[in-house]
Every structure is written in C-alpha cells, then in structure tokens.
Wavefront OBJ file of the C-alpha trace (Angstrom):
o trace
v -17.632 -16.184 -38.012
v -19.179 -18.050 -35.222
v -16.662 -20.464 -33.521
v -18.966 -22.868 -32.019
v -20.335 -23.255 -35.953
v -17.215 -22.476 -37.788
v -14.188 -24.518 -35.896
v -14.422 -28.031 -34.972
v -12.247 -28.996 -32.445
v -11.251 -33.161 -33.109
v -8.710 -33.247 -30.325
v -6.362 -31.667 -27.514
v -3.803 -32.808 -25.984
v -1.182 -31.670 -23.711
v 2.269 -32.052 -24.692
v 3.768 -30.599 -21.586
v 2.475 -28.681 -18.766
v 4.547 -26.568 -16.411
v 4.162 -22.836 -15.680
v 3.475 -22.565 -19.795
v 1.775 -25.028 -21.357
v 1.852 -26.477 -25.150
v -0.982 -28.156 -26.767
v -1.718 -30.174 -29.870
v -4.777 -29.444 -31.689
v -6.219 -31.637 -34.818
v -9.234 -29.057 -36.288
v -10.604 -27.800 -39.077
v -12.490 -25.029 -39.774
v -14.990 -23.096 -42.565
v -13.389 -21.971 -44.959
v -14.173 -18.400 -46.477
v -15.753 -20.301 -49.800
v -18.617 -21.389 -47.197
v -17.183 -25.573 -46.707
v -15.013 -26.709 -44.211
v -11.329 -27.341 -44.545
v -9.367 -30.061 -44.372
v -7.774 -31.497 -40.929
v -5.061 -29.594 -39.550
v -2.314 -29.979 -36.796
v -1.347 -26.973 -34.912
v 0.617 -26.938 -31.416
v -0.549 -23.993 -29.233
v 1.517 -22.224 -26.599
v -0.734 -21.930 -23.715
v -0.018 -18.834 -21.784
v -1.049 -16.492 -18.777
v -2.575 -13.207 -19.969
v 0.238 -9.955 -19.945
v -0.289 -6.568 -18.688
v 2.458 -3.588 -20.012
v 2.537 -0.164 -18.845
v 4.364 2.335 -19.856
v 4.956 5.098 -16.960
v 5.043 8.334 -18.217
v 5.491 12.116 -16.255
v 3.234 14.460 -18.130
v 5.215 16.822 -16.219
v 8.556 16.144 -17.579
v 7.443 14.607 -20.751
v 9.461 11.368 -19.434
v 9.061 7.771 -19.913
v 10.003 5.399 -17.311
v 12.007 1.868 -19.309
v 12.851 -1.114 -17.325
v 16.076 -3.168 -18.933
v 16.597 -6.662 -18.036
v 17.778 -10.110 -19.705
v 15.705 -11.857 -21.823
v 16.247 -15.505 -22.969
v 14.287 -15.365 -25.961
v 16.735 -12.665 -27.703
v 19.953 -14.877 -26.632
v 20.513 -16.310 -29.844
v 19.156 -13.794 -32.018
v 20.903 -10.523 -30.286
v 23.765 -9.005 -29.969
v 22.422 -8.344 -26.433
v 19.892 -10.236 -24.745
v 19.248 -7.026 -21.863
v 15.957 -5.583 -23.602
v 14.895 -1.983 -23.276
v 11.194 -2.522 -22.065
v 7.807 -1.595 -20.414
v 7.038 -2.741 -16.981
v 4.860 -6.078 -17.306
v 3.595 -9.172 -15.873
v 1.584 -11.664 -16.155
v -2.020 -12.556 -14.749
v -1.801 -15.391 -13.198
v -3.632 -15.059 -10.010
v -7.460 -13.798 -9.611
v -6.594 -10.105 -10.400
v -7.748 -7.225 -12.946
v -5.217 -6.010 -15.448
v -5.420 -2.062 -13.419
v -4.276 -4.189 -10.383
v -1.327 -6.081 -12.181
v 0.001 -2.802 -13.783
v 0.101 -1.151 -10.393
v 1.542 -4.493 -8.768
v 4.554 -4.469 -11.468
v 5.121 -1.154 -11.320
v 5.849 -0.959 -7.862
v 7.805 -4.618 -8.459
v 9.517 -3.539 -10.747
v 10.249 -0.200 -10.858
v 9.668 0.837 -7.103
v 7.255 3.268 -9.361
v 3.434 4.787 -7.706
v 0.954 4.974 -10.478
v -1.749 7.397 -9.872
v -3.676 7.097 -13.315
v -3.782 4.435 -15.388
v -5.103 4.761 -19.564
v -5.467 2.216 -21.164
v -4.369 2.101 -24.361
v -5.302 -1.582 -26.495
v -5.658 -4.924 -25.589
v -3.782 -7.465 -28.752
v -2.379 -10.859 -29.864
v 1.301 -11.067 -29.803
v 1.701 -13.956 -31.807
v -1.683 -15.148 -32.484
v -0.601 -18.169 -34.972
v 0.988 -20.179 -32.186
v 0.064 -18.388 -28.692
v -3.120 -17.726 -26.804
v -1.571 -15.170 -24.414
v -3.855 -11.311 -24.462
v -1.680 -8.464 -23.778
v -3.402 -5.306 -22.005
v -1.615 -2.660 -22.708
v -1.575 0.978 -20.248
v 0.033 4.504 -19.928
v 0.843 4.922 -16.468
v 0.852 8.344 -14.975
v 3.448 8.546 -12.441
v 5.773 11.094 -10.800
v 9.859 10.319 -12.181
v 11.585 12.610 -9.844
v 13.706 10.429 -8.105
v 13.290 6.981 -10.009
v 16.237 4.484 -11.153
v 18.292 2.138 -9.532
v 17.373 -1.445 -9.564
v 14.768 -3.759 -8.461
v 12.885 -7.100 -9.139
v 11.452 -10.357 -6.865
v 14.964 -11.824 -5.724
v 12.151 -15.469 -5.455
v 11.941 -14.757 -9.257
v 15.588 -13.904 -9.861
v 14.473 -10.669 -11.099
v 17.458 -8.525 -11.899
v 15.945 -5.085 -13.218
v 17.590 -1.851 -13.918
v 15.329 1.544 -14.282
v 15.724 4.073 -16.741
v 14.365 7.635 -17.105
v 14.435 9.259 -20.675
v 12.839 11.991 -22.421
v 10.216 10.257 -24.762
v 11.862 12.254 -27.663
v 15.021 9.788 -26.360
v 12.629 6.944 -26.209
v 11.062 7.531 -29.623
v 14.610 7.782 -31.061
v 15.318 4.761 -29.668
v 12.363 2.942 -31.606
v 13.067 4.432 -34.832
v 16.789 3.223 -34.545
v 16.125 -0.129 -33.203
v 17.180 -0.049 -29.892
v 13.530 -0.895 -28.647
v 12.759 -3.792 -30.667
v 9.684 -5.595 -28.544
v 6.402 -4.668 -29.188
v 4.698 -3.825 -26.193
v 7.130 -0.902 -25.892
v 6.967 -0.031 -29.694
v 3.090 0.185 -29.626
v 2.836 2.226 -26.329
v 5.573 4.679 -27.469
v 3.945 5.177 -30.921
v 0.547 5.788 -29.122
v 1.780 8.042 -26.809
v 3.891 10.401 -29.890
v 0.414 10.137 -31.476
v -1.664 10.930 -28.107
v 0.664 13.458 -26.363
v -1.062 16.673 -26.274
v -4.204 15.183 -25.671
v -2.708 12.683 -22.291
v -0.468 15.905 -21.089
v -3.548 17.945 -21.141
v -5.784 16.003 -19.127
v -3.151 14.692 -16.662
v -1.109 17.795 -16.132
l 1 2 3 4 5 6 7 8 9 10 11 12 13 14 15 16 17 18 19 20 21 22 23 24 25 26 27 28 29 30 31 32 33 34 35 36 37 38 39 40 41 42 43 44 45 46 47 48 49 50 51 52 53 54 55 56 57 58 59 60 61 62 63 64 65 66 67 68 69 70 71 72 73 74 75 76 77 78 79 80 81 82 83 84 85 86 87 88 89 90 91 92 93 94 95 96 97 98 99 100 101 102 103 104 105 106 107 108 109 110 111 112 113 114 115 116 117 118 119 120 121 122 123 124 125 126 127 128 129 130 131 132 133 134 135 136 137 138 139 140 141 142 143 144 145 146 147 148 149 150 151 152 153 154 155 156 157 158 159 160 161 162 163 164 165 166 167 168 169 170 171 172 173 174 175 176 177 178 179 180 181 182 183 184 185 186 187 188 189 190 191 192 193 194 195 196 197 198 199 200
C-alpha cells in the first residue's frame, strides 16, 4: 500500500499539546477489497521516538536492569517500580547510538563500548506514533549498582546486576512484564553464543 494513494487524511486537530501530544484524525482509507472505507475517527498519541538498551557483560554473561516507578502500572500493579532496560527518548537532534550511550551513562552511570542493534518496532501502533530502537549494549558490570537519574527530571533509579539466566527467569515468571526488556532478553537467549563470541 501506498499512503499518499491509499489514506486520505480529512482532518487533524490537536486536542492538547504539552511534552506529548494527542490528535484527532477523521480518515479513511482503501480497503483490502480495492474501494475506500468509510470515515473514521481515531485520536493519536503523538510521541518522541524511544531508544532501549540492554547492557550486557559478555564476560560475565550479565545483564545490567534499571528499576524505577512507573505511573502507567499504578493502577494495574501490585507494584508500580518496573524491572527495565535503560531508555529515553529522542527529543533533541540526536541519533539513536548517541541516546543509548547518553542514558546509559544517565541512568546507570554505565560506559558502553559496543552497541548492536537489535530491531526497531511499534509499541502500540493502534493509538501511538512513538518508534522504539532497540540495542544490546556491551559494557563492563564490575562495579555497577547503586542509584542514579536527572534530579531536574526527578529521576529516582536503582541499578541491578543479574545473571541473564536470572533475567530470563524473571521474564518467564512475570517479573519483567514491559516489552522493550522482554524482546531484548529473548533476543539475546536466542543470540548468545553468537554476541559472546564476537565481543569477548
């Protein structure tokens, strides 16, 4: 399908417009039978690109998890302080490789000295425009933990280091329940020998 053909855009407008934004869209668009569709409303959550990286030590076989509270499991978790990768968003005139390097640091007080990248995907593509760009991180975990974060962004971040076996428990018992992490864990089970290989 060729957008510019195949959607017809019949208005925008913005609903509210702070660091996100949401949008109302009236469209319609070709339907796989060849005509076009009827008229549809849709509200769009307009959002900054993401970058997640997971760091790992080849050396160790260790992942590096950042925990911290997240308002959008409040209500629907019995605790909102999520097990995660180290992320942010791109919201300035950077490349992904530079946010994942940025964050880690941020966030983790973490050096990365490789960076493979693993997928780029729509979280929630029905209602959202943001991109993630997801990495592996190669970093060094001797040392790492305690906590960190932008005190101007009341960043309150607590660093874990866990064998991935751990990690990979930890997904297959629920205690990693975000997708960024869940992806970039299952990769890296899948992609092990080959990652340890070349960056060991």
């Amino acid at each position: 399908m060729n957008a510019q053909d195949d959607v017809q855009v019949l208005e925008r407008e913005t609903c509210f417009s702070g660091f996100y934004k949401l949008e109302r869209l009236r469209l319609r668009h070709r339907q796989f039978a060849g005509d076009m569709g009827p008229e549809l409303n849709r509200e769009l959550f307009v959002r900054h690109d993401a970058v997640c990286v997971l760091p790992y030590d080849p050396q160790r076989d260790c992942v590096v998890l950042i925990e911290q509270f997240r308002v959008g499991a409040l209500s629907k978790s019995a605790n909102p302080w999520l097990l995660e990768l180290v992320a942010g968003l791109i919201d300035k005139d950077e490349q992904p490789e530079e946010v994942a390097r940025r964050e880690a640091l941020e966030e983790a007080n973490l050096p990365l000295s490789s960076l493979w990248p693993i997928t780029q995907y729509y979280p929630s593509p029905g209602g959202s425009s943001e991109r993630v760009h997801l990495f592996i991180g190669r970093c060094d975990s001797e040392g790492a933990g305690g906590v960190y974060g932008l005190a101007e962004e009341g960043e309150d971040i607590r660093v874990h280091v866990w064998p991935l076996e751990d990690a990979l428990d930890a997904v297959k018992d629920g205690r990693i329940d975000n997708a960024a992490s869940i992806i970039a864990l299952q990769w890296l089970a899948l992609n092990r020998v080959e990652v340890r290989g070349l960056w060991s």
